[in-house]
Steps between C-alpha positions, in 0.01 A plus 500: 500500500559149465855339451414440127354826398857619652705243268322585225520858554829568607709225306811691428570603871461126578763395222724785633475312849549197393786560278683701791471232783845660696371831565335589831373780665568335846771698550367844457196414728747410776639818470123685539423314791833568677430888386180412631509339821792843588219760375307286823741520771659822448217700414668795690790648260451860446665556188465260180859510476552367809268206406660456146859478682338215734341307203847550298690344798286268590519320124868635432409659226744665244401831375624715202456839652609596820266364770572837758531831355 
């Protein structure tokens, strides 16, 4: 598919983008490869609440619910 077959088949998704310049998904792929590159090195957890805890501390992340029960 050629770059113009995409413009002129998709043109509302490229208005959408270029009407919303600010956003960015950076962010949120940072946060898979960190999730990532732990999934890698500590393959070894036996439980995946024990992995969820290390993910949750690693990013400081603020749950709703209780994170042990």
């Amino acid at each position: 598919m050629s770059c113009l077959t995409y413009i002129r088949e998709h043109p509302d998704y490229i208005e959408n983008t270029l009407r919303h310049k600010d956003y960015s998904n950076g962010p949120l792929e940072g946060t898979n490869n960190r999730i990532q590159v732990l999934k890698r090195s500590d393959y070894g957890y036996t439980r995946f609440k024990n992995f969820r805890l290390r993910v949750l501390v690693m990013l400081r992340t603020k749950t709703k619910h209780p994170i042990i029960k």
